[in-house]
N, C-alpha and C positions, 0 to 999 in steps of 0.2 A: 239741356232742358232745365237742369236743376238753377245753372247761373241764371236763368231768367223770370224763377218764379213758376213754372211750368209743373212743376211737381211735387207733391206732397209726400209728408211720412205718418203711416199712422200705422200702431200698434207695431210700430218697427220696422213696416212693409211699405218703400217707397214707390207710389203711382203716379200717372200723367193723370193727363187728359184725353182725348178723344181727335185725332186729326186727320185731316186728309193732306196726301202729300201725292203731286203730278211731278215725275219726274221721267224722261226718256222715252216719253207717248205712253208710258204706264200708270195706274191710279194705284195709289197703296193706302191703306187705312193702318194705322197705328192706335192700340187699344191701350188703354190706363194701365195695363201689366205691358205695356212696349212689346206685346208680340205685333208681327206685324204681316198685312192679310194684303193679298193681291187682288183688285177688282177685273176679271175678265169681259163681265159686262160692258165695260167701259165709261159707266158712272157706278158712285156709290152715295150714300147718304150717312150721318149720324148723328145721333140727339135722340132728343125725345122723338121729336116726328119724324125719324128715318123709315121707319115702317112705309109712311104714308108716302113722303116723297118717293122713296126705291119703285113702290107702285107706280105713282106719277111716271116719272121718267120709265120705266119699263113701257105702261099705254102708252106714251106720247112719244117715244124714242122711234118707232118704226120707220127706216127708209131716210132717217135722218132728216124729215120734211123741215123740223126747227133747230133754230138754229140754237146753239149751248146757253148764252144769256137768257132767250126767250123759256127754253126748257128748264131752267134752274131757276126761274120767277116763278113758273108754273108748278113745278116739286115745293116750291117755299107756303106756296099760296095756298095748293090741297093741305098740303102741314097745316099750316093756320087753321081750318075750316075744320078738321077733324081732328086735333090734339090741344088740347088746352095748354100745352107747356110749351107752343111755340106762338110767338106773334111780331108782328114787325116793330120797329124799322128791320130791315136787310139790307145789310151791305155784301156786295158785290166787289171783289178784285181781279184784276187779272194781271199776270206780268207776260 
């Protein structure tokens, strides 16, 4: 992380950033002190609007009626409309 810019030092104390990482049909979140946290719900959100999407996807998640593109447009979009610190574009990847 540090070769690529990914990391800061302040006051002595080197931090990341905030990521989500899909490996092995598992979700893991990784926090700016690199601890690193297991999503059993099997989404998670982080930023400013994580609050808002974690909701989103929690209501809209039931039975799996949508499909993960549609449900992660729809977590981005409640973000928008209720958190001022998030707003589009959005990019979308998937490998």
């Amino acid at each position: 992380l540090k070769e690529h810019g990914y990391t800061t030092i302040k006051d002595s104390v080197e931090e990341g950033g905030q990521l989500l990482i899909g490996l092995a049909g598992c979700l893991f979140t990784v926090q700016a002190d690199f601890s690193v946290q297991r999503s059993f719900d099997g989404f998670d959100a982080i930023g400013a609007g994580a609050p808002y999407a974690l909701g989103a996807l929690h209501a809209l998640n039931h039975n799996g009626i949508i499909n993960p593109s549609e449900l992660i447009e729809k977590a981005l979009i409640t973000s928008e409309h209720l958190c001022n610190g998030v707003c589009p574009p959005f990019s979308m990847l998937s490998l």
